[in-house]
DSSP file (Angstrom, degrees, kcal/mol; ACC not computed):
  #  RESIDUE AA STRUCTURE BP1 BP2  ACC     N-H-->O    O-->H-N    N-H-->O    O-->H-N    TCO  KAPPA ALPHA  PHI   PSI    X-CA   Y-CA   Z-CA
    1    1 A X              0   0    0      0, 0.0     2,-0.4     0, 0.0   156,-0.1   0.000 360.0 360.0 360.0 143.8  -65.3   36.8  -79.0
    2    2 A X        -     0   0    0     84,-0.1   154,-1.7    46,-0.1   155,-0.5  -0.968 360.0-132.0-135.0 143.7  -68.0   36.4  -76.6
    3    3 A X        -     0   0    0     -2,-0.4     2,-0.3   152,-0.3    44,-0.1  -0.706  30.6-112.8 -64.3 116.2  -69.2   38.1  -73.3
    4    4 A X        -     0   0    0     -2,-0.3     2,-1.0    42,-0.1   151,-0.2  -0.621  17.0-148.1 -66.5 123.0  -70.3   36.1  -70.0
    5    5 A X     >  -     0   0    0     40,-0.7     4,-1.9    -2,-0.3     5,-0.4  -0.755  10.3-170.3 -85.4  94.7  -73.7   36.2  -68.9
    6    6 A X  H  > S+     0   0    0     -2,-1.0     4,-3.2     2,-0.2    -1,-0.2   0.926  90.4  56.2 -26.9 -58.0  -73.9   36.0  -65.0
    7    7 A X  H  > S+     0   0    0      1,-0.2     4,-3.6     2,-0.2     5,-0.5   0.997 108.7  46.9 -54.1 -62.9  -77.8   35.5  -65.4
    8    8 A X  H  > S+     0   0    0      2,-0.2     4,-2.7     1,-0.2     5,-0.4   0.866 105.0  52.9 -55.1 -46.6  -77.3   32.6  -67.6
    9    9 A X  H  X S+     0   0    0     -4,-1.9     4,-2.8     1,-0.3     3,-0.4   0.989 113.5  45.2 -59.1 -72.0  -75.0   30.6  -66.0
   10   10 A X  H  X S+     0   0    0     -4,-3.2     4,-1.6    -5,-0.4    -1,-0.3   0.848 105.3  56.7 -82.6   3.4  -76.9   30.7  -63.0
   11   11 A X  H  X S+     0   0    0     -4,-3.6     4,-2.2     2,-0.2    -1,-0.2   0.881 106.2  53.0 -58.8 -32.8  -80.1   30.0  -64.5
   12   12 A X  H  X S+     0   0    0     -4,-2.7     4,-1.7    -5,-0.5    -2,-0.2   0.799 107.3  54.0 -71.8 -22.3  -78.5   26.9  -65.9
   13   13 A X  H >< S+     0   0    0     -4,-2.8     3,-1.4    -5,-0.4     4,-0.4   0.818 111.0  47.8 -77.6 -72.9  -77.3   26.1  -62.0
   14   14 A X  H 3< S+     0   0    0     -4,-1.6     3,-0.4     1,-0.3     4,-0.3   0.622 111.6  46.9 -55.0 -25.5  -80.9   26.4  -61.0
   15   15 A X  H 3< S+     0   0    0     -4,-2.2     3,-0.5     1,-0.2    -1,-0.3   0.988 132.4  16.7 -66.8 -49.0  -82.3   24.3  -63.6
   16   16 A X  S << S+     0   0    0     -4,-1.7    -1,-0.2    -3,-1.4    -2,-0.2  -0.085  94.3 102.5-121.3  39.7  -79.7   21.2  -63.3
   17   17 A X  S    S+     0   0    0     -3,-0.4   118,-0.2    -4,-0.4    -1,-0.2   0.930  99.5  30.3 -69.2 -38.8  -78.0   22.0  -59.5
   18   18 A X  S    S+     0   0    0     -3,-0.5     2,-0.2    -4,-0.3    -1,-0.2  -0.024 133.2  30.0-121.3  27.5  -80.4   19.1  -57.9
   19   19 A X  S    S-     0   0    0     -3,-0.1     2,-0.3     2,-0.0    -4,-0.0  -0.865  80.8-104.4-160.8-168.3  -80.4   16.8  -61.5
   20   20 A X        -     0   0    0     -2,-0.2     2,-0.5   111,-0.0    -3,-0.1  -0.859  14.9-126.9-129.8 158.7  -78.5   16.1  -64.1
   21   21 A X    >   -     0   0    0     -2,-0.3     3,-3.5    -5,-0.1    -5,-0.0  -0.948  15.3-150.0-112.0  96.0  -78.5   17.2  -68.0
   22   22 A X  T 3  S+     0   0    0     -2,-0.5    -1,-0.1     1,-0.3     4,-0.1   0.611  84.3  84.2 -58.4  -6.0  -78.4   14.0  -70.0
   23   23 A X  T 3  S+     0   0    0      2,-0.1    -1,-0.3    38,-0.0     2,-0.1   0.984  99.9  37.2 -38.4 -48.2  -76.1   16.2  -73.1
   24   24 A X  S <  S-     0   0    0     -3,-3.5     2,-0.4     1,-0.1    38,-0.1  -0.495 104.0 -92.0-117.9-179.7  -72.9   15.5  -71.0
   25   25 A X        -     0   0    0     36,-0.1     2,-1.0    -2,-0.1    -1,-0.1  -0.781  38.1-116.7 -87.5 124.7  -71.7   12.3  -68.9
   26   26 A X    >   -     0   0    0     -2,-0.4     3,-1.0     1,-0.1     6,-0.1  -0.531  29.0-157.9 -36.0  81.1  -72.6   12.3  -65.4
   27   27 A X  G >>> +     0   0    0     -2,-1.0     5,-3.9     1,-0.2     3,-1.5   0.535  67.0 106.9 -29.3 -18.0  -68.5   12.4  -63.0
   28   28 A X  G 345S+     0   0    0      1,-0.3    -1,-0.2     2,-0.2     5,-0.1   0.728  75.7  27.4 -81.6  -4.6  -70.0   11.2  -60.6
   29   29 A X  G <45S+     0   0    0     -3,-1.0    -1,-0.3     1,-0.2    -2,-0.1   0.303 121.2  60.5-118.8  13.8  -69.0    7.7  -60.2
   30   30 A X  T <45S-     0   0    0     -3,-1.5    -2,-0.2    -4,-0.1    -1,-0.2   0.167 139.2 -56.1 -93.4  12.5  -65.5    8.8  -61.9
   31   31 A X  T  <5S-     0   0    0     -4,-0.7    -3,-0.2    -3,-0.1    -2,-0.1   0.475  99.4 -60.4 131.1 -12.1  -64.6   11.4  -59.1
   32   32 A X      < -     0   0    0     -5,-3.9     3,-0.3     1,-0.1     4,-0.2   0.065  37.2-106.5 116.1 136.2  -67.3   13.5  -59.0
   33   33 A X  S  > S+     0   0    0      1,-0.2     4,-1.5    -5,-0.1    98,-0.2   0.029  70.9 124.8-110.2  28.5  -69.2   15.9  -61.2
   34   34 A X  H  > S+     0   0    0     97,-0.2     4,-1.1     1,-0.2    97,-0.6   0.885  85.2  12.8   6.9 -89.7  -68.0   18.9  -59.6
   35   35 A X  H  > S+     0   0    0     -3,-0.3     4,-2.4    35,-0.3     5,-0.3   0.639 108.9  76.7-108.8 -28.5  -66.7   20.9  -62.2
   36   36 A X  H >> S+     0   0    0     34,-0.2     4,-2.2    -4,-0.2     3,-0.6   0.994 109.5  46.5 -65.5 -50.7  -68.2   18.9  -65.1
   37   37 A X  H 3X S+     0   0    0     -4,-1.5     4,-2.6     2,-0.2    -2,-0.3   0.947 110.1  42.6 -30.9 -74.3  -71.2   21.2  -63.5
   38   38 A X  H 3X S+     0   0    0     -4,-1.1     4,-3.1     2,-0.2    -1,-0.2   0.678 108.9  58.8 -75.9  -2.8  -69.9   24.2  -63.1
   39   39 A X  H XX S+     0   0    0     -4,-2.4     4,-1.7    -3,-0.6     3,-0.9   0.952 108.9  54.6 -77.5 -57.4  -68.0   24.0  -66.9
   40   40 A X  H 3X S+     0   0    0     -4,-2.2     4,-2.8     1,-0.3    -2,-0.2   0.727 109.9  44.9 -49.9 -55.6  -71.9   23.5  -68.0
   41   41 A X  H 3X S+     0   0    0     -4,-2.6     4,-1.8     2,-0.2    -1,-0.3   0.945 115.0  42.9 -60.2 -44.0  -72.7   26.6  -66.3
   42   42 A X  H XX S+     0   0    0     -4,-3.1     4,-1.6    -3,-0.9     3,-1.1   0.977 113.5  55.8 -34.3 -58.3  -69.9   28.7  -67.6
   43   43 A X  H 3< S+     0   0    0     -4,-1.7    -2,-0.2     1,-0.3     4,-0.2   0.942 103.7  49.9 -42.4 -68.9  -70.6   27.2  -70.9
   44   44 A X  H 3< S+     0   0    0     -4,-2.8     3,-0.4     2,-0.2    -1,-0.3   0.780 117.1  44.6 -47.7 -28.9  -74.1   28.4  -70.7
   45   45 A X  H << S+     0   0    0     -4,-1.8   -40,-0.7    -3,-1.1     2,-0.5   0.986 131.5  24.8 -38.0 -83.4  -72.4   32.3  -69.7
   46   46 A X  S  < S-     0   0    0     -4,-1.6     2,-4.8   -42,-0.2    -1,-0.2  -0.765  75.8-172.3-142.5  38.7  -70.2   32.0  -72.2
   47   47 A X        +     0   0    0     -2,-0.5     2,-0.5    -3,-0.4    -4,-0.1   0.001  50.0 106.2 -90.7  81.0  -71.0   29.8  -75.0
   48   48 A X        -     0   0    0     -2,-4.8    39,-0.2    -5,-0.1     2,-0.1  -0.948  58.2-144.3-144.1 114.4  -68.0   29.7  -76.8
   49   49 A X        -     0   0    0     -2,-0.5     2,-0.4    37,-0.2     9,-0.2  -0.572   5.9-146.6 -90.2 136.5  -65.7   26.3  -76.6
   50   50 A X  B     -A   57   0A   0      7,-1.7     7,-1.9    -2,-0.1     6,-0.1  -0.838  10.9-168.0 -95.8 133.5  -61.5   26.7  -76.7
   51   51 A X        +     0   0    0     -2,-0.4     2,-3.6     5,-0.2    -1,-0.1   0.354  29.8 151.5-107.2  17.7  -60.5   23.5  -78.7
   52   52 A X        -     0   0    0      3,-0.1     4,-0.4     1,-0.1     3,-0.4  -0.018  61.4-116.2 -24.7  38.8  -56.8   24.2  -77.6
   53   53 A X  S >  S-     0   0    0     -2,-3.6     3,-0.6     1,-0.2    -1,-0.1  -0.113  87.4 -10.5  31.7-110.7  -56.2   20.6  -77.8
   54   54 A X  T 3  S+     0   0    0      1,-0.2    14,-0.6    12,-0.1    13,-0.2   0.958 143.1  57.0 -75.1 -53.2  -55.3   19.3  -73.9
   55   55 A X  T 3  S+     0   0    0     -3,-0.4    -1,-0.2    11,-0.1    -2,-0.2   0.727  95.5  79.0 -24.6 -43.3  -55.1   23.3  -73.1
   56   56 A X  S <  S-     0   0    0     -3,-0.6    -5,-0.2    -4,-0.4     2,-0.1   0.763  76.3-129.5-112.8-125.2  -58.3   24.1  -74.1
   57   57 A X  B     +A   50   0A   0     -7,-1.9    -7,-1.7    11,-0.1     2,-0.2  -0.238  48.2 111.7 174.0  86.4  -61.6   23.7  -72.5
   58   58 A X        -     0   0    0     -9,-0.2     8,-2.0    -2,-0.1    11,-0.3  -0.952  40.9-138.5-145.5-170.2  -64.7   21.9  -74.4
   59   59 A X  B     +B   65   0B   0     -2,-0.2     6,-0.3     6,-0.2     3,-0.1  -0.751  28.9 151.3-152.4 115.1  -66.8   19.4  -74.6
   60   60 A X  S    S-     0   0    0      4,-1.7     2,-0.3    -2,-0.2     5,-0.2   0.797  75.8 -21.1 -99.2 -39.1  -68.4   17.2  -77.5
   61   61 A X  S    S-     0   0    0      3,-2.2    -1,-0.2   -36,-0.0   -36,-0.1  -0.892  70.4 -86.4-146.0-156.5  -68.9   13.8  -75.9
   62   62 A X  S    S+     0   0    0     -2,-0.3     3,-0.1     1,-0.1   -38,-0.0   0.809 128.4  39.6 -72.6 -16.2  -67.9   11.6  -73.2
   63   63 A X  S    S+     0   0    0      1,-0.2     2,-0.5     0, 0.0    -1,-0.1   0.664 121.1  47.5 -85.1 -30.4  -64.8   10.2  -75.4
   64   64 A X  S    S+     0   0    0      2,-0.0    -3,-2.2     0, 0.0    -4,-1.7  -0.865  80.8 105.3-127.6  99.9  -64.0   13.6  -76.8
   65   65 A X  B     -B   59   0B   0     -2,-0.5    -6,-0.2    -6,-0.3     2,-0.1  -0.909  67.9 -94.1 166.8 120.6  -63.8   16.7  -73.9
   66   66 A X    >   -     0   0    0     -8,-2.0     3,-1.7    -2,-0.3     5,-0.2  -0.462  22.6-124.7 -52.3 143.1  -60.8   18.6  -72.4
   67   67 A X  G >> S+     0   0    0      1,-0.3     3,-3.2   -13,-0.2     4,-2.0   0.923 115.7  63.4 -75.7 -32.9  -59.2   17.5  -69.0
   68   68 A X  G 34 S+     0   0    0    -14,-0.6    -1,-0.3     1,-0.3   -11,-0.1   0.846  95.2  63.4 -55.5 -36.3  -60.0   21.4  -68.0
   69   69 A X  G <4 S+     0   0    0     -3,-1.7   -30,-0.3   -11,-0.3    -1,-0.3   0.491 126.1  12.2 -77.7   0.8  -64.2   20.6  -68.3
   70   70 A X  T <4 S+     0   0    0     -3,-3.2     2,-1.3    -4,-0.2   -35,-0.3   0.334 111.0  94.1-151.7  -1.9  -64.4   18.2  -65.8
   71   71 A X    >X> -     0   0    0     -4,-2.0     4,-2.5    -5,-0.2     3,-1.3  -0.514  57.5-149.8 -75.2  63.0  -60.6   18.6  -63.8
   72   72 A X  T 345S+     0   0    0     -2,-1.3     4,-0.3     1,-0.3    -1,-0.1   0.780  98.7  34.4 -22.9 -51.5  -60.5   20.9  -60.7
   73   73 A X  T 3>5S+     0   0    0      1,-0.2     4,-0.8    39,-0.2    -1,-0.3   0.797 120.6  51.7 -91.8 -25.7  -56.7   21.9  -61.2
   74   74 A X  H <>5S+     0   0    0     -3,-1.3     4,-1.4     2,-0.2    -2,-0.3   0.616 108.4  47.8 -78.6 -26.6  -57.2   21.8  -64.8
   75   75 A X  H  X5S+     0   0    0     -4,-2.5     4,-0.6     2,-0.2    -2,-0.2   0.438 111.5  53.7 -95.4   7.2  -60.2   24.0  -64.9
   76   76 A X  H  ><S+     0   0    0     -5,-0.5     4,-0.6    -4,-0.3    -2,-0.2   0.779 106.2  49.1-103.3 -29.8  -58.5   26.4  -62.8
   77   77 A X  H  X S+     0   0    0     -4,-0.8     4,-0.8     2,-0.1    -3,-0.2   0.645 114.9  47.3 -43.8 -45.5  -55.3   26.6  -65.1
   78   78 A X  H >X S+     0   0    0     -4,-1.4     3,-4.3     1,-0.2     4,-1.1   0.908 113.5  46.4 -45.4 -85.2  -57.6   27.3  -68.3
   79   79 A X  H 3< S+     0   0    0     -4,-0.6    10,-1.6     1,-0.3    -1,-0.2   0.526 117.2  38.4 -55.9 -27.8  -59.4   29.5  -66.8
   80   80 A X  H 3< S+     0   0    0     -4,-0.6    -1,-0.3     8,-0.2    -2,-0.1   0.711 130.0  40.2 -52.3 -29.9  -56.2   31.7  -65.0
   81   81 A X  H << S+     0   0    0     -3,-4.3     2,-0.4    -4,-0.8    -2,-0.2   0.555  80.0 117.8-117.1 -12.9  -54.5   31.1  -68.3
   82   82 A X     <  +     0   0    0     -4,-1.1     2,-0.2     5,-0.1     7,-0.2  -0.515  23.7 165.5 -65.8 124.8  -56.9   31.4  -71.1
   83   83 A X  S    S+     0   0    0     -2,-0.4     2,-0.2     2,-0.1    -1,-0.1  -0.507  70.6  67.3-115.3  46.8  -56.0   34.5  -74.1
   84   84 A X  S    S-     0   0    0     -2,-0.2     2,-0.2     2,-0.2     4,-0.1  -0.742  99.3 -52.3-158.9-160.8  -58.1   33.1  -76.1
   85   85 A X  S    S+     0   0    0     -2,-0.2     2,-0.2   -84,-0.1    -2,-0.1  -0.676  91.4  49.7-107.4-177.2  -61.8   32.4  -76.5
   86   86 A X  S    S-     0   0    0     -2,-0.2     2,-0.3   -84,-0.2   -37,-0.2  -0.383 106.1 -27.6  94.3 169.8  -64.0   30.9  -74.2
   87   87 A X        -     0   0    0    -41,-0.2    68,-0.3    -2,-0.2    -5,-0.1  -0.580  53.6-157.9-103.5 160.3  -64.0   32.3  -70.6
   88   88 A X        -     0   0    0     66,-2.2     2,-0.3    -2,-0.3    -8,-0.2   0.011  10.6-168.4-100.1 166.3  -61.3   33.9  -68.7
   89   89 A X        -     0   0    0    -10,-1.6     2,-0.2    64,-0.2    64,-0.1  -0.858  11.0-158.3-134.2 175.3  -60.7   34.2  -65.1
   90   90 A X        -     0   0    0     -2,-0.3    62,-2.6    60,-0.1     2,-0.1  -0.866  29.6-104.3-117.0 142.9  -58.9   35.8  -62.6
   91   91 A X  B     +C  151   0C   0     60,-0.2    60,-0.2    -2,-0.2     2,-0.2  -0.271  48.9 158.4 -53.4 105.1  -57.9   35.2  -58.7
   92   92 A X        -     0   0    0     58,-2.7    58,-0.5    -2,-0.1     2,-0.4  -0.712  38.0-110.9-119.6-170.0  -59.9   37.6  -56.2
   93   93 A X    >>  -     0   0    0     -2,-0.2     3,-3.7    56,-0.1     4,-1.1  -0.659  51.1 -89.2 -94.6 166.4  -60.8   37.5  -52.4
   94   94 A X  T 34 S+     0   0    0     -2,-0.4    57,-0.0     1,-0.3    55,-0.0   0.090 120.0  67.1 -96.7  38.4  -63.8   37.0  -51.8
   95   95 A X  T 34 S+     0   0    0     -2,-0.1    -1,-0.3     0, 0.0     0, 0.0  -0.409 102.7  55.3-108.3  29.0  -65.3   40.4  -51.6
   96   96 A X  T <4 S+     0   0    0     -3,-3.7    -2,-0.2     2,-0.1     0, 0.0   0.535  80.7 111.1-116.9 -12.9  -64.6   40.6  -55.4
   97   97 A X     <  +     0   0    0     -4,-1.1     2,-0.2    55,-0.0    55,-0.1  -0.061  46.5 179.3 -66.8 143.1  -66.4   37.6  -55.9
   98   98 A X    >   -     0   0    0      1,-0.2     3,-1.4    22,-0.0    55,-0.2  -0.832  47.9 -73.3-126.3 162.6  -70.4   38.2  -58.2
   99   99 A X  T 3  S+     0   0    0     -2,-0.2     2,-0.3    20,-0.2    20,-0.3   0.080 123.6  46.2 -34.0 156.8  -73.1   35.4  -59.2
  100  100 A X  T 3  S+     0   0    0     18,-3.1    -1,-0.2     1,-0.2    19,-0.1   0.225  92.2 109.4  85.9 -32.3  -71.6   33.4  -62.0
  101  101 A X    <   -     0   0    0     -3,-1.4    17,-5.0    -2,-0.3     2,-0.4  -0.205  61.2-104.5 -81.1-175.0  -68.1   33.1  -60.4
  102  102 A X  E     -ED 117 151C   0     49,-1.7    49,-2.0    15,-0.2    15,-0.3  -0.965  14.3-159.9-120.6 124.5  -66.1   29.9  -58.8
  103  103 A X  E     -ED 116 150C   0     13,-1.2    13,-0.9    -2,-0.4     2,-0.2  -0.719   5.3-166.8 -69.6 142.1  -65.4   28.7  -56.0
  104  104 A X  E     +ED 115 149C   0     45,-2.5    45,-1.6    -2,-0.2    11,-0.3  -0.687   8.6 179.7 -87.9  73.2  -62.6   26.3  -55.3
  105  105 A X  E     +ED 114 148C   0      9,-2.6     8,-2.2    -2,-0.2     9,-1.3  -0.274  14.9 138.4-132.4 153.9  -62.2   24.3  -52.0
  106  106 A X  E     -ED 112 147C   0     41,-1.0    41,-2.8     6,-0.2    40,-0.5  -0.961  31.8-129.3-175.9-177.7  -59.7   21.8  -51.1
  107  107 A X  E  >  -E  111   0C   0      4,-0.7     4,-0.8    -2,-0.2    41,-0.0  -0.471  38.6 -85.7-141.3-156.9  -57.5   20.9  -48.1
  108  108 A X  T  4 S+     0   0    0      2,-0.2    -2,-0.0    -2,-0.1     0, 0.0   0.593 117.9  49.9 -96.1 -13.3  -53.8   20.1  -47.1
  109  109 A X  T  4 S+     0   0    0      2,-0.2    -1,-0.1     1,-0.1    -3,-0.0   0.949 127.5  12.9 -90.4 -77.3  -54.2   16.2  -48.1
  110  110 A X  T  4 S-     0   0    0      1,-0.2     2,-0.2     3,-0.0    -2,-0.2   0.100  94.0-143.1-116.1  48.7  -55.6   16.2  -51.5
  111  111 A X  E  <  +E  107   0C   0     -4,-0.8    -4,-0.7     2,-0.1     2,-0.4  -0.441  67.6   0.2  85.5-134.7  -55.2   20.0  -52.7
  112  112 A X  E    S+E  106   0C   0     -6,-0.3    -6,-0.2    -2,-0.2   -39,-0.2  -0.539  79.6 140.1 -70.4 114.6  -57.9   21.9  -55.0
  113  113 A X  E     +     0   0C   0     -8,-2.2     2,-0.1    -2,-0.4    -7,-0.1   0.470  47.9  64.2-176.7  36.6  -60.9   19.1  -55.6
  114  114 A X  E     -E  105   0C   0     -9,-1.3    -9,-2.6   -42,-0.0    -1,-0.3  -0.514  56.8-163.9-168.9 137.1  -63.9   20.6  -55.4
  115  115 A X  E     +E  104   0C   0    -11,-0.3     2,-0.2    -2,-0.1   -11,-0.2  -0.417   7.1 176.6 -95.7 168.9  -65.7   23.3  -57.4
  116  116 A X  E     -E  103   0C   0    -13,-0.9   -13,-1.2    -2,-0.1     2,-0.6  -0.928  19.4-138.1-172.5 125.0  -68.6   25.3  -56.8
  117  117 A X  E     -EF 102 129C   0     12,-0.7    12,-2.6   -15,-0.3   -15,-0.2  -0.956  28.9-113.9-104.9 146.3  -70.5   28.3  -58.8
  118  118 A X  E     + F   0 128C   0    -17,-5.0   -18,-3.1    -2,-0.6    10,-0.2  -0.221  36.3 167.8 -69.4 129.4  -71.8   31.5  -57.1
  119  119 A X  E     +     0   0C   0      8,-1.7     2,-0.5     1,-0.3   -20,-0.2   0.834  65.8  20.9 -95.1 -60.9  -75.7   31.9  -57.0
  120  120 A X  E     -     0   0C   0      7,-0.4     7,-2.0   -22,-0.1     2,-0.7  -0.932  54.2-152.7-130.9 126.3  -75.8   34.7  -54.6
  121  121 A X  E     + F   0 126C   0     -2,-0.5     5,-0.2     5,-0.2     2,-0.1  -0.675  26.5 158.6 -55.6  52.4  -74.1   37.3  -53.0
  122  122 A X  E >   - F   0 125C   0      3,-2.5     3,-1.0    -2,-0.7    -2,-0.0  -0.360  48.1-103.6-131.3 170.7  -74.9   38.6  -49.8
  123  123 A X  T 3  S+     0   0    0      1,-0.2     0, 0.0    -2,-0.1     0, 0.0   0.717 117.4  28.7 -50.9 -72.7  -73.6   40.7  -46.6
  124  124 A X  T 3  S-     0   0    0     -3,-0.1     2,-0.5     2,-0.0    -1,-0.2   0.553 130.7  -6.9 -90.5   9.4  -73.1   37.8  -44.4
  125  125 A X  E <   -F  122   0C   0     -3,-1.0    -3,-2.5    15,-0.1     2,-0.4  -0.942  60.2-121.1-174.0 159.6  -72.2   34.6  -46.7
  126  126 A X  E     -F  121   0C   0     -2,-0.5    14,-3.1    -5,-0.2    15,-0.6  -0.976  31.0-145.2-126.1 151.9  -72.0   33.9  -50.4
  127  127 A X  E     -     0   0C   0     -7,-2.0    -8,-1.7    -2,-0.4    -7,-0.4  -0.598  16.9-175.4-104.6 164.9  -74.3   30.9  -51.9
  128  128 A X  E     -F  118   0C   0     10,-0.4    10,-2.8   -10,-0.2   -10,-0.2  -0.976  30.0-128.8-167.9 175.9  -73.8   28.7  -54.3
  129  129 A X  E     +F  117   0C   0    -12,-2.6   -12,-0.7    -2,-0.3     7,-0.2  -0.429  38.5 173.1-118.5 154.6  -75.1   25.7  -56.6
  130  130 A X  B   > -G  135   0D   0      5,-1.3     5,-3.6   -14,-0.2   -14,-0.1  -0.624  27.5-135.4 170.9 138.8  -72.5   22.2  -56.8
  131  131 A X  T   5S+     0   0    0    -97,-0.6     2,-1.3     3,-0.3   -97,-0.2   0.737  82.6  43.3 -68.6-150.0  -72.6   19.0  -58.1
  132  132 A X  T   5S+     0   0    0      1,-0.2     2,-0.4     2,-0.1    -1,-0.1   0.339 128.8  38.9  17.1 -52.3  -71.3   15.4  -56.0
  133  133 A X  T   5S-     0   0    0     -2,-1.3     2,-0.3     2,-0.0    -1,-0.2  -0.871 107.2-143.1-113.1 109.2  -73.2   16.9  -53.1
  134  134 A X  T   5 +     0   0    0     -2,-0.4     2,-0.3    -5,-0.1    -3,-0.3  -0.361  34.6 167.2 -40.0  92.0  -75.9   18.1  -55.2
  135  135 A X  B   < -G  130   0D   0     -5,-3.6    -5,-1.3    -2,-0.3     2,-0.3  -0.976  24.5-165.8-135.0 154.8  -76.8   21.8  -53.4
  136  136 A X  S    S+     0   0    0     -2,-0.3    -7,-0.2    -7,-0.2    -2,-0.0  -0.966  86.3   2.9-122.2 116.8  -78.9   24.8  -54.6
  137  137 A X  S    S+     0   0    0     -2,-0.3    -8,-0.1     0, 0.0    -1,-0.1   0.943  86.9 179.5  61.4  41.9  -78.5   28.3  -52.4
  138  138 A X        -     0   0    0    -10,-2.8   -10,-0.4    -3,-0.0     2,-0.4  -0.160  37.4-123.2 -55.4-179.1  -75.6   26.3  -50.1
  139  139 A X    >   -     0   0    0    -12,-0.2     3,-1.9    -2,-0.0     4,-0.3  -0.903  20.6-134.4-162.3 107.1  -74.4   28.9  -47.5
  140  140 A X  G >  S+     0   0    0    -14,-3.1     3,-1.6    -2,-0.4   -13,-0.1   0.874 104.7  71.0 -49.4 -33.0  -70.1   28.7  -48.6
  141  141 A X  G 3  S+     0   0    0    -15,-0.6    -1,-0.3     1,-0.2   -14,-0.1   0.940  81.4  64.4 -63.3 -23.7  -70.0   28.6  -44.8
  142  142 A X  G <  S+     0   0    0     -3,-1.9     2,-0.3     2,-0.1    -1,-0.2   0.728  82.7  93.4 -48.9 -35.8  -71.3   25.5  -44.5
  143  143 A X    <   -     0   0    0     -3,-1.6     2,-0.9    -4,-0.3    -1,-0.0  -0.508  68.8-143.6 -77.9 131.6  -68.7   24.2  -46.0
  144  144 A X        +     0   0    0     -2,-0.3     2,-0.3   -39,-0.0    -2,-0.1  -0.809  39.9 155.3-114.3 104.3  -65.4   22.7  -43.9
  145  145 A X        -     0   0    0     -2,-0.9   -38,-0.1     1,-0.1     3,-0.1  -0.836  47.3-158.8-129.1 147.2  -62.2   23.6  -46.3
  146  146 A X  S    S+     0   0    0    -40,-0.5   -39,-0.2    -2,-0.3     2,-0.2   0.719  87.1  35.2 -85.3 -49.7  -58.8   24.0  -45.2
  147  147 A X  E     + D   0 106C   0    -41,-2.8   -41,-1.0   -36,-0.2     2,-0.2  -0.468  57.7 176.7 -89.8 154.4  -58.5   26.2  -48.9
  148  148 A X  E     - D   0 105C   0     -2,-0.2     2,-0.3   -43,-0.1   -43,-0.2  -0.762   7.1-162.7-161.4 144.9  -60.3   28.2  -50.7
  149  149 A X  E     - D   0 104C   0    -45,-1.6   -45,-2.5    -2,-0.2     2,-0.3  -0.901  14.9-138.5-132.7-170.6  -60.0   30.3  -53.9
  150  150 A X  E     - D   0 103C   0    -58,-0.5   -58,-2.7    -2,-0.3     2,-0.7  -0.941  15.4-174.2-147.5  94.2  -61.6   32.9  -55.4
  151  151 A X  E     -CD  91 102C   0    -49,-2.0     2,-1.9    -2,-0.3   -49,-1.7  -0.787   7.6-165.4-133.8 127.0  -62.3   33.1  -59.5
  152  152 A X        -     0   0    0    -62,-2.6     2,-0.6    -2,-0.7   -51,-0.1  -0.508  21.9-146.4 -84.1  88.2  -63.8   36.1  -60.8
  153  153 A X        +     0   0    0     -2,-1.9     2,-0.3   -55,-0.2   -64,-0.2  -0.436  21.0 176.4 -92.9 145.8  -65.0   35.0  -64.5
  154  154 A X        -     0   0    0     -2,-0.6   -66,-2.2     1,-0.2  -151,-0.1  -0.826  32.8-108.8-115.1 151.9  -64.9   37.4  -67.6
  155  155 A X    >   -     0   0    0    -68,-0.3     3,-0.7    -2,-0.3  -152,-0.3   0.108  40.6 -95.0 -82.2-174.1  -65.8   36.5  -71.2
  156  156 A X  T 3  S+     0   0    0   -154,-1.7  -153,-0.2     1,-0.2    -1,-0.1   0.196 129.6  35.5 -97.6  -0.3  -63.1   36.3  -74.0
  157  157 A X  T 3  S+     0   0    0   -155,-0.5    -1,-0.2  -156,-0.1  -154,-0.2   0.092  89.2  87.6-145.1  41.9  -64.4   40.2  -74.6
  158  158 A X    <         0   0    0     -3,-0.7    -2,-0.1  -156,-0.2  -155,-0.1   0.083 360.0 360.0-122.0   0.9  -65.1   41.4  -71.4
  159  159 A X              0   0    0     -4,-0.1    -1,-0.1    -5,-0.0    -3,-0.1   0.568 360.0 360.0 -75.8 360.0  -61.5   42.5  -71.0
């Protein structure tokens, strides 16, 4: 069972916010590389893969990867739902939110569909790193969502 590193996960958004990391397949001309982003960063927090068949949340290639590593509503069910290893979340507002967590945004049309990890914390706004529009130290306000949630992640022994 393994413990999430905040720092590490967002050193791995600063390295690959405004590029890409040829290991895994680049979303972006399937839907977006969102969340295929921010599982990289978890992963780097956390690096400990659930191979929970459809459930579970890794990734080995482009062929061979859980719907949850690259899936907005699917990486949002692992993580809410995971007892197992790999990393956990829970639902906060967003004065529980720290570096290292996820954002979600979406709207009334097509739901939940785009993810975000938190870089920085600060009184007036929280920043963050994201993939499809490629940002490093975005400003969350910037952003025009109908939704938003709020996911506080803890390691598979951080409980």
């Amino acid at each position: 069972m393994a413990s999430y590193s905040r720092e590490a996960a967002v050193r791995y958004a600063k390295k690959w916010a405004l590029s890409r990391n040829s290991v895994y397949l680049d979303f972006e001309k399937l839907g977006g590389d969102c969340t295929n982003f921010v599982s990289q960063c978890l992963y780097a927090g956390i690096p400990e893969m659930n191979y929970g068949n459809s459930a579970g949340w890794y990734y080995l290639n482009a062929y061979s990867r859980s719907p949850s590593w690259a899936g907005v509503h699917f990486l949002y069910d692992f993580l809410v739902g995971n007892r197992s290893s790999g990393p956990r979340a829970y639902a906060v507002d967003a004065s529980g939110i720290q570096p290292g967590d996820v954002v979600q945004l979406g709207d009334s049309v097509k739901g939940f569909h785009h993810s975000l990890l938190v870089i920085s914390v600060q009184a007036d706004d929280l920043f963050v790193a994201a993939h499809s529009y490629d940002v490093w130290m975005q400003p969350l306000s910037s952003y025009a969502a109908e939704q938003s949630r709020f996911l506080h992640i803890f390691g598979s022994s951080d409980v």
